[in-house]
C-alpha positions in Angstrom: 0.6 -85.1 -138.8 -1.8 -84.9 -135.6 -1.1 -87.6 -133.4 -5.1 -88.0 -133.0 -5.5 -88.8 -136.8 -7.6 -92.1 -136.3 -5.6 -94.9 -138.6 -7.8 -97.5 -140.7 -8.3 -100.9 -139.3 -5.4 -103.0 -140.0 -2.7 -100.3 -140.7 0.2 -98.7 -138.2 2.0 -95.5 -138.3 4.5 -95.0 -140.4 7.7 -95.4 -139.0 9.3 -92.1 -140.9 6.2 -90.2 -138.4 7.7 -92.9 -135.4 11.3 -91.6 -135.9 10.3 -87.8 -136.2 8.6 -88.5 -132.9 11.2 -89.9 -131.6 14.1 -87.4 -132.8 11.7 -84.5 -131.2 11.5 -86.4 -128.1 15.4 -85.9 -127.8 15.7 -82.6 -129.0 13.5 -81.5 -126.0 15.5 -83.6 -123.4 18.5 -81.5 -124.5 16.9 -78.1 -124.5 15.7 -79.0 -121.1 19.5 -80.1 -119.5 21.0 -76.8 -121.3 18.3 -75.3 -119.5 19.5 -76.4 -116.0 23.2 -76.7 -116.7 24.8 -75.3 -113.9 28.6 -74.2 -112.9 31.0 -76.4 -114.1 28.9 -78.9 -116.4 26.7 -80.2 -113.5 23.3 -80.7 -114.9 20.5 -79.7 -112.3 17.0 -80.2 -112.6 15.5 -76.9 -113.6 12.6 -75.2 -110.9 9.2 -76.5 -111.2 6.9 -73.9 -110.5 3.4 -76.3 -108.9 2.0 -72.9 -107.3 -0.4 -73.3 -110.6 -1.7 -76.9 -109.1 -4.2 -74.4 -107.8 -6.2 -74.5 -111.1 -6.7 -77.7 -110.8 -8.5 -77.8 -107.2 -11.5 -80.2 -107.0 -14.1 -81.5 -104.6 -16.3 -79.5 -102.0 -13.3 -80.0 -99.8 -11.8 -82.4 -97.0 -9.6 -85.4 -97.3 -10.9 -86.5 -100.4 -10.9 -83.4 -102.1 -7.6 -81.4 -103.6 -7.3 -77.8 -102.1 -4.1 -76.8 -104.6 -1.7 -77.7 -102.1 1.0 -79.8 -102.3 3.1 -79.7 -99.0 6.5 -81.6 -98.0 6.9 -81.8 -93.9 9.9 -82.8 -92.8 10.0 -84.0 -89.5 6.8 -85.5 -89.8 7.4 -88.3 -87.0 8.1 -85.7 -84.3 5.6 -84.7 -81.4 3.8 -82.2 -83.2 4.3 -84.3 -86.9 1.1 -86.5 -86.9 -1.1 -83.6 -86.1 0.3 -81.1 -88.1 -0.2 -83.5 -91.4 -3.7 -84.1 -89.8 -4.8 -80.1 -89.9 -3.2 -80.1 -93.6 -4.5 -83.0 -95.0 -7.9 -82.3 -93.6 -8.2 -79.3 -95.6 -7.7 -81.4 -98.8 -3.7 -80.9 -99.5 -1.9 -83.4 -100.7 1.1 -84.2 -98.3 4.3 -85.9 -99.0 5.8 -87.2 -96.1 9.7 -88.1 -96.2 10.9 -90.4 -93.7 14.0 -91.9 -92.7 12.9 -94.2 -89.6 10.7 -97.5 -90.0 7.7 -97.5 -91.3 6.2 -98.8 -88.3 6.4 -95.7 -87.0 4.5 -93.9 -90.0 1.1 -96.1 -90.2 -1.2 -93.5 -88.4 -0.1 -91.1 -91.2 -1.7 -93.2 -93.7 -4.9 -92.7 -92.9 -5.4 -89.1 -92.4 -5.8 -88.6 -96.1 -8.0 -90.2 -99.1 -5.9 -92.9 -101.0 -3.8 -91.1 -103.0 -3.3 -88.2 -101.0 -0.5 -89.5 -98.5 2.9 -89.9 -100.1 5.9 -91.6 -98.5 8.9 -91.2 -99.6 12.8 -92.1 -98.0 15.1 -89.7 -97.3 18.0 -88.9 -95.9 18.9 -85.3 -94.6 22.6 -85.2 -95.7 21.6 -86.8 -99.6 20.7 -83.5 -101.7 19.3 -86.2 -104.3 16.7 -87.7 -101.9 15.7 -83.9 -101.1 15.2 -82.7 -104.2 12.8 -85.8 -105.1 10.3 -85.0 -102.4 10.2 -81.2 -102.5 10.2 -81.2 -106.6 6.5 -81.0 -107.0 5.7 -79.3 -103.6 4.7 -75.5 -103.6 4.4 -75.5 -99.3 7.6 -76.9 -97.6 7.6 -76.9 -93.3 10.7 -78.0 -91.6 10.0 -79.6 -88.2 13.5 -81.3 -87.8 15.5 -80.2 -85.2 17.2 -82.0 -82.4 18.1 -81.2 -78.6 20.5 -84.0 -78.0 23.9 -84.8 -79.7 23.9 -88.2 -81.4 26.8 -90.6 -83.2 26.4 -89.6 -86.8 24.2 -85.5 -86.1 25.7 -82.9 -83.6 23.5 -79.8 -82.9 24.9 -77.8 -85.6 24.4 -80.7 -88.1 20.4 -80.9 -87.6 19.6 -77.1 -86.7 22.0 -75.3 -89.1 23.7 -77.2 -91.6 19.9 -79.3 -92.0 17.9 -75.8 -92.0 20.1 -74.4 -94.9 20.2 -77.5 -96.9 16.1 -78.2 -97.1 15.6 -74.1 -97.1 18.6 -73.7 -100.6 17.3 -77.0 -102.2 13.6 -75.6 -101.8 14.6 -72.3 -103.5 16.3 -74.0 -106.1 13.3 -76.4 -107.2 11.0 -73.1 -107.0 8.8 -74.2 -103.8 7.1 -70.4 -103.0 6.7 -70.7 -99.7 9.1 -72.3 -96.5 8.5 -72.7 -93.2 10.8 -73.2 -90.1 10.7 -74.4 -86.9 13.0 -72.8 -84.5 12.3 -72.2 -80.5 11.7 -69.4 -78.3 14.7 -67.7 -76.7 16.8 -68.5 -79.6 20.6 -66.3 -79.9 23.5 -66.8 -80.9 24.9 -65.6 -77.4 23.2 -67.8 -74.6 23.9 -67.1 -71.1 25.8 -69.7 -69.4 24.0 -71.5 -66.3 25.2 -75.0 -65.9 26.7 -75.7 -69.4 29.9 -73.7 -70.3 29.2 -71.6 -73.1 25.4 -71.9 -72.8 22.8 -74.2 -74.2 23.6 -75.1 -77.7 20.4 -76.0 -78.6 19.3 -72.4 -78.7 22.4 -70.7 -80.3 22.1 -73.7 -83.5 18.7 -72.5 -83.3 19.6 -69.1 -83.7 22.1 -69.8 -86.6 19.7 -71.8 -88.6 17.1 -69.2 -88.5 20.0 -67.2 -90.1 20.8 -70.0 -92.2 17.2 -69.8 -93.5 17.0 -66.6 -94.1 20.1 -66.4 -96.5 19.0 -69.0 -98.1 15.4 -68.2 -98.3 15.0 -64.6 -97.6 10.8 -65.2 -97.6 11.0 -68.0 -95.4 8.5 -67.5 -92.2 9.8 -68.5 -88.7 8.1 -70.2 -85.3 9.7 -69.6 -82.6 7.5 -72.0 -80.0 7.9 -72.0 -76.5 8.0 -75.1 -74.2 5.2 -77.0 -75.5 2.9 -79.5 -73.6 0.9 -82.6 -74.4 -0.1 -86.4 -74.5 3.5 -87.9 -74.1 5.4 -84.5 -73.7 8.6 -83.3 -72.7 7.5 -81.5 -70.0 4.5 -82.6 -68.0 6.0 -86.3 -68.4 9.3 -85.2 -66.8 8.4 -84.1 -63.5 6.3 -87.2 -63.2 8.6 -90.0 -63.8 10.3 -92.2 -61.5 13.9 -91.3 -63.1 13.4 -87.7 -61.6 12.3 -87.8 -58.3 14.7 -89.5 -55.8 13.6 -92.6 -54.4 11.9 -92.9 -51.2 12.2 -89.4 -50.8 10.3 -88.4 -54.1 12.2 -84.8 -54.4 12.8 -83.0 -57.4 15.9 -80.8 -57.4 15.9 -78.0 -59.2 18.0 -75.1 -60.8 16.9 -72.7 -57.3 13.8 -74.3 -56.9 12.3 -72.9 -60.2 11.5 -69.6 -58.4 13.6 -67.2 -60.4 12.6 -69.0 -64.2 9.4 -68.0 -65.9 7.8 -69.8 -68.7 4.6 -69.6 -70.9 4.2 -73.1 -72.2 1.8 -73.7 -75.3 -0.6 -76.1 -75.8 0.6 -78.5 -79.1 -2.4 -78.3 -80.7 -2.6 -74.5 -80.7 0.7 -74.6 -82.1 -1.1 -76.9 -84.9 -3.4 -74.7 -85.5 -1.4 -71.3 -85.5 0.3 -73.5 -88.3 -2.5 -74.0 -90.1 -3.1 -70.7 -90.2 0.1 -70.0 -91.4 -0.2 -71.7 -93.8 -4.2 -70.4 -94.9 -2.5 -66.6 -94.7 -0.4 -65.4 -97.2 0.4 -62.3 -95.6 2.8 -64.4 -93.6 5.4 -64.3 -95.7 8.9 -63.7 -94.6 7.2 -62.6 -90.7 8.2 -64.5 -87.7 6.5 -65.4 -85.0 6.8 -66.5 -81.5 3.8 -69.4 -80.3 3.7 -68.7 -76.9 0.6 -69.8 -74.1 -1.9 -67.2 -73.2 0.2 -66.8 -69.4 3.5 -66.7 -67.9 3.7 -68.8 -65.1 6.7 -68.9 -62.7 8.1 -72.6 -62.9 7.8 -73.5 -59.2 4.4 -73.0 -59.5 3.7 -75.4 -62.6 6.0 -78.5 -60.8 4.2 -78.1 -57.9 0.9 -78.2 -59.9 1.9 -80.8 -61.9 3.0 -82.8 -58.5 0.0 -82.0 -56.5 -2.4 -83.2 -60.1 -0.4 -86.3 -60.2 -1.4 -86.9 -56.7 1.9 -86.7 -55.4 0.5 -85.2 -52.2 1.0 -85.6 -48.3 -2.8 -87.3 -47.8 -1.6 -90.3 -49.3 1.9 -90.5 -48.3 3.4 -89.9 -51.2 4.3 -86.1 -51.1 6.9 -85.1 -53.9 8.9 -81.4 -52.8 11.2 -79.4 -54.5 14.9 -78.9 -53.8 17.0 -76.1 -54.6 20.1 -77.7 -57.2 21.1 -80.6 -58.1 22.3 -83.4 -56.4 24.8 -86.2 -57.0 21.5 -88.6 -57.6 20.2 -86.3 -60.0 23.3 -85.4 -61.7 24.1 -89.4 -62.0 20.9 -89.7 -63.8 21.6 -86.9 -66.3 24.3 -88.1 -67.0 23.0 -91.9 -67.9 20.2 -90.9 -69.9 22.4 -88.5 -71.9 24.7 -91.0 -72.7 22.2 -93.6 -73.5 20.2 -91.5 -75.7 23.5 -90.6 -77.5 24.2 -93.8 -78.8 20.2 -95.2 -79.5 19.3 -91.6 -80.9 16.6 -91.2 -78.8 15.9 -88.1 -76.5 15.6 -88.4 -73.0 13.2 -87.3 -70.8 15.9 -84.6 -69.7 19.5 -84.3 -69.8 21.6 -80.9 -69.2 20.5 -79.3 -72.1 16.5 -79.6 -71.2 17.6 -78.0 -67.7 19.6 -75.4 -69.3 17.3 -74.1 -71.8 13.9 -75.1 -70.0 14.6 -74.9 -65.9 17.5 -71.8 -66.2 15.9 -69.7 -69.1 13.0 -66.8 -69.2 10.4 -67.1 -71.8 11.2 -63.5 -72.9 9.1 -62.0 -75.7 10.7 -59.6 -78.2 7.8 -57.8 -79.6 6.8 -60.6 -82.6 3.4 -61.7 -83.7 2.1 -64.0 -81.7 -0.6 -66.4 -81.6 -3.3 -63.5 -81.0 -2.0 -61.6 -84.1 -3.3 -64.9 -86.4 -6.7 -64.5 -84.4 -6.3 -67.0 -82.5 -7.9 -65.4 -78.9 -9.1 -68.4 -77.4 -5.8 -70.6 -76.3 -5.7 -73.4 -73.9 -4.7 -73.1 -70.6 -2.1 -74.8 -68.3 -4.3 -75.4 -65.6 -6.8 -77.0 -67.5 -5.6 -79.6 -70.0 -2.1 -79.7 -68.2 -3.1 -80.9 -65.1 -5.6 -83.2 -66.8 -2.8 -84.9 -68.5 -0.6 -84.8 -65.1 -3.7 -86.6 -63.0 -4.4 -89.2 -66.2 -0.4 -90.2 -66.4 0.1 -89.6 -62.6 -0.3 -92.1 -59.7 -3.1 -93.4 -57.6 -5.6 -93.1 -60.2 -8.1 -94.7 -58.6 -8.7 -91.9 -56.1 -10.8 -89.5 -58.0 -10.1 -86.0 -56.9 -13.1 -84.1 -58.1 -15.1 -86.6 -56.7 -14.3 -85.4 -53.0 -11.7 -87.8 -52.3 -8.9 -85.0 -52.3 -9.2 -81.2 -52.7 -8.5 -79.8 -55.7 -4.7 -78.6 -56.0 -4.5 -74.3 -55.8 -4.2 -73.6 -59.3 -0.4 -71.9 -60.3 -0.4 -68.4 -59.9 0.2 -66.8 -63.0 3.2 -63.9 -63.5 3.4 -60.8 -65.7 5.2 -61.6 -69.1 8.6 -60.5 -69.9 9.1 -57.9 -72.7 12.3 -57.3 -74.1 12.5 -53.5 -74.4 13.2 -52.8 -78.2 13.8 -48.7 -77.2 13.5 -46.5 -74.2 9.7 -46.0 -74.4 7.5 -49.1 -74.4 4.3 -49.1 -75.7 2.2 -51.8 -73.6 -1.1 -51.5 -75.6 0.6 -52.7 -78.6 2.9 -55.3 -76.5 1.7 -59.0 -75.3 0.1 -58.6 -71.9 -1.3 -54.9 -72.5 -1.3 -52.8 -69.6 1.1 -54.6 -67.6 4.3 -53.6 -66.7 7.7 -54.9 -68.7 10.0 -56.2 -67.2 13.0 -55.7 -68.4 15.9 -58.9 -69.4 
């Protein structure tokens, strides 16, 4: 009997038609948890395919509309997380953010999207249950966790591997079609050794996950981001603050200086948007790419920009120079801020693993897409919005240098990039940084 069978006033449904309802009702439970019975009498939920969400797109588009999407980001309070979840839910995906810190620390997410559109949910990295919860309806997964410190209850190889593997198998297993990792630039599982023995540990765990990833989800795509730079970075903000520079002698030492390192830092927000492209492109599947700024620079010549915008300079007393190594000073500091940040989980403006991966390693480029290849052609530059954000969080800021007060700083001179040489012929035209020569690492 059709359930839309309209009863006379005054009458209810039979309660042999209730029972049948109700007896099919079971039967259909247990279909479904022989369906995801797995080894050894575990019941598992069975995949849930939401790629066909699609069908169901409506509005003329934007943060009230419904683009198809549905897309989990873990790691969503990070540096990059708030834009990131900005880009996406501007296009009209529906985002599902999992958190595990206060939700003080979530309320601009809230309103980046139309009520409705922004869903919080608690997790816990190491709890497969909480997982499975948010990525169950998801078709889009991006993993932003990752971590360059050591804490009480994660160690590198927690976060970056064991992490990486768990979101990237739990995604397969709940049918999400596409995954997308994080990593970092320069990762291997074979790091030179500078000033930490065995080599920087944040870019070997980096190295593994990737592998993790890929075993786990062979069609996963991979960014490998160089040192990125923004409002409240790791990078500008280091050189800047009181913690590095000596006192009354404002010096920053240095692994030699900076004159033998080269770096290409990227702007955050291109990295943003090279994810959102990413994401727009499904041609992207299973590549990996390496986000990279549109020069190399050597990394004397970025402090000493960075120094000279933060107006840091001999005019007004105040000159901050480099210094080859490291001193007991900075060494003492390192060594506080590492252990401090060890026990409140929170990452320091530097510590030995920053100077090992970011002040004693080469941006080298292996021959991946890049930026450029997603047609991205116009990326920010260093010397503009860098030095802008060096002069706004610098000192003195009541001398304004454009003005006439000071002279502009010479801007850093930019280097050729290094190539990694995949065989004994290079083709530059189809390398980054065409007709210049490779160098060689």
């Amino acid at each position: 009997m059709s359930l839309l069978r309209v009863l006379p006033a005054g009458r209810s449904a039979p309660l042999v038609q209730v029972a049948s309802l109700h007896q099919s009702s079971k039967q259909c439970e247990q279909a479904s948890q022989q369906q995801g019975q797995g080894i050894g009498g575990v019941t598992l939920p069975g995949p849930v395919r939401s790629g066909t969400s699609s069908a169901y797109r409506k509005g003329t588009g934007g943060r009230s509309s419904f683009s198809g999407n549905v897309i989990t980001v873990f790691g969503n309070s990070g540096r990059i997380g708030l834009p990131v979840v900005n880009r996406l839910a501007k296009e009209g995906a529906q985002m599902i953010i999992p958190y595990r810190c206060d939700g003080y620390w979530l309320k601009e997410h809230k309103v980046v999207g139309d009520l409705g559109q922004i869903l919080f949910f608690p997790f816990h990295l190491k709890d497969e249950a909480s997982i499975r919860k948010v990525v169950k309806y998801s078709n889009i997964v991006i993993n932003l966790i990752g971590t360059g410190i050591n804490t009480k209850h994660f160690s590198f190889h927690d976060t970056n591997v064991d992490g990486a593997r768990r979101l990237a198998r739990i995604s397969r297993e709940m049918g999400v079609e596409r995954f997308i990792h994080f990593s970092a630039l320069n990762a291997t599982t074979d790091p030179e050794p500078v000033l930490i023995p065995g080599g920087s540990q944040f870019l070997r765990t980096k190295a593994l996950g990737e592998i993790a990833v890929r075993e786990e989800f062979p069609d996963a795509t991979i960014i490998r981001p160089a040192q990125m730079f923004g409002e409240q970075d790791r990078f500008i903000m280091t050189y800047i603050s009181n913690s590095r520079k000596i006192p009354f002698y404002n010096t920053v030492h240095m692994y030699r200086g900076g004159e033998e390192t080269y770096k290409m830092p990227v702007f955050n927000n291109d990295v943003v948007i090279g994810l959102q492209k990413i994401v727009q492109d499904p041609s992207t599947v299973g590549q990996t790419y390496e986000f990279v700024g549109p020069h190399c620079y050597q990394l004397s010549e970025l402090v000493d920009y960075i120094l000279r915008k933060a107006l840091l300079v001999k005019e007004l007393h105040q000159e901050a120079k480099r210094r080859h190594g490291y001193n007991p000073y900075t060494t003492m500091m390192t060594n506080l801020l590492e252990f401090v940040g060890r026990f409140r989980r929170h990452t320091p403006y530097f510590d030995w693993e920053y100077f090992e991966t970011v002040e004693c390693t080469n941006d080298v480029l292996t021959g991946a897409p890049t930026l450029k290849d997603l047609g991205m052609r116009k990326l920010t530059e260093f010397e503009h919005v860098g030095g802008e954000i060096a002069r706004v969080y610098g000192y003195y800021k009541w001398i304004q240098d454009n003005y006439g007060d000071l002279k502009p700083p010479p801007l850093p001179i930019r280097s050729p990039p290094i190539i990694r040489k995949r065989s004994a012929r290079v083709n530059a035209q189809s390398s980054f940084g065409a007709n210049v020569a490779a160098n060689v690492s």
